[in-house]
Phi, psi and omega in degrees: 000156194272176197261146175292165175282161191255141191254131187285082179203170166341145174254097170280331146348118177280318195289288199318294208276019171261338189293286217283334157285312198283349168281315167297315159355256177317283190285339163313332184298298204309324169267005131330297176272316174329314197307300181261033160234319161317292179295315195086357150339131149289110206230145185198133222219128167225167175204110153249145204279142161256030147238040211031033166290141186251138162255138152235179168193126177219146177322301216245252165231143190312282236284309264248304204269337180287295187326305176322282176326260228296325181292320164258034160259349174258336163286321184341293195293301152305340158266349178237051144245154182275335197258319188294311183307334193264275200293077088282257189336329172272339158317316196301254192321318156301307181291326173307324172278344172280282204314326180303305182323273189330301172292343160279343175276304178343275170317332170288334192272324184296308162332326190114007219233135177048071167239033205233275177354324219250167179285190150290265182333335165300285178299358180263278184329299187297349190242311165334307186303280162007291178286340163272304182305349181284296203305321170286018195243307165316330173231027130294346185280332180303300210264016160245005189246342176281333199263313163297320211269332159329307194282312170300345152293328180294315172270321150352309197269308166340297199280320206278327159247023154277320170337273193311314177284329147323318196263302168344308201279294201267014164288317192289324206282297170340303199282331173304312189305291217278310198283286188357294182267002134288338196241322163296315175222102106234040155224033159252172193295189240266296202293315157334311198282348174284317162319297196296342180287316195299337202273338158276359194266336179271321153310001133096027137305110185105344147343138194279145185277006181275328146324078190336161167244147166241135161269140163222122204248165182201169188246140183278174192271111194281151195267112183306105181283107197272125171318189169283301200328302189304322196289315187311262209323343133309312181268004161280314176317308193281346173271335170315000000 
């Protein structure tokens, strides 16, 4: 059979009901600490006996928890009146005006400003600060002028073998020009190789390769030819 419910009220048995504490006793301590190592709870636990013997068990420490309890029953018990609730905001909003006061004479004193108040040791301290916040500022300024002149090496050495693939480029076009104009007058006479010199010497062949170029396109120039007829009609002259 199953065990019946026990109807909850007074025990009058004095034995029964000394039995029947140290047993209920003994498991509330006991699911107390489970409670607060299985959860991570503060848990604080008292009994007293009716013969005022006291049991306890606390996580941590009684005083610890008691403490706990009361600050927080005492914010409770203020918020949840309108006139408490009210002097707590206004306790708030005065320290919150000490604090500003106080960080604006700071910032004033960092300045130069109202300094007829402070001591020598007031004044040491203050100029310490002073050199520190300078010196971190010198070299945070160092490590942002450092990180640019990185970067201007960086497109520097960039631009600088574009340069270089640029000049490449234009020697081989140089070096096409020169076969080019070798293969156009070079089986024609004297005054043609002087021409093809001159016209390479106006492209700028042989050159330093560093040295813009100018292109220039010309028509070559037709060569005078004394006609037969004419050439006859001289040497008819000259036997006359």
């Amino acid at each position: 059979m199953g065990r019946g419910k026990i109807v909850i009220r007074r025990i009058d048995n004095s034995t029964s009901r000394q039995v029947t504490f140290s047993k209920r006793r003994s498991g509330l301590l006991k699911k107390a600490k489970e409670l607060a190592i299985l959860c991570d709870a503060e848990v604080g636990v008292m009994i007293f006996s009716s013969t005022s013997k006291l049991y306890d068990f606390a996580s941590t420490s009684m005083k610890s928890v008691i403490e706990r309890y009361n600050k927080s029953k005492e914010e409770h018990h203020q918020l949840g009146h309108p006139a408490s609730e009210v002097k707590y905001w206004q306790r708030e909003a005065a320290m919150l005006r000490h604090q500003l006061q106080n960080l604006q004479e700071n910032h004033r004193q960092m300045m130069g400003e109202e300094l007829s108040g402070l001591s020598v040791k007031d004044l040491q301290n203050l100029e310490h600060q002073l050199e520190m916040s300078l010196r971190g500022v010198r070299m945070k300024k160092d490590q942002i002028l450092m990180d640019e002149i990185e970067e201007l090496n960086r497109k520097g050495q960039e631009i600088h073998q574009e340069n270089v693939e640029l000049y490449k480029k234009v020697n081989l076009i140089r070096q096409e020009n020169m076969e080019l104009y070798k293969k156009v007058y070079g089986t024609r006479d004297v005054n043609g190789a002087n021409r093809t010199s001159l016209l390479l010497d106006g492209l700028g062949i042989g050159e330093d390769s560093h040295a813009p170029i100018h292109l220039q396109l010309c028509q070559p120039q037709q060569q005078n030819y004394e006609t037969p007829t004419r050439a006859t009609k001289l040497g008819r002259l000259q036997l006359q």
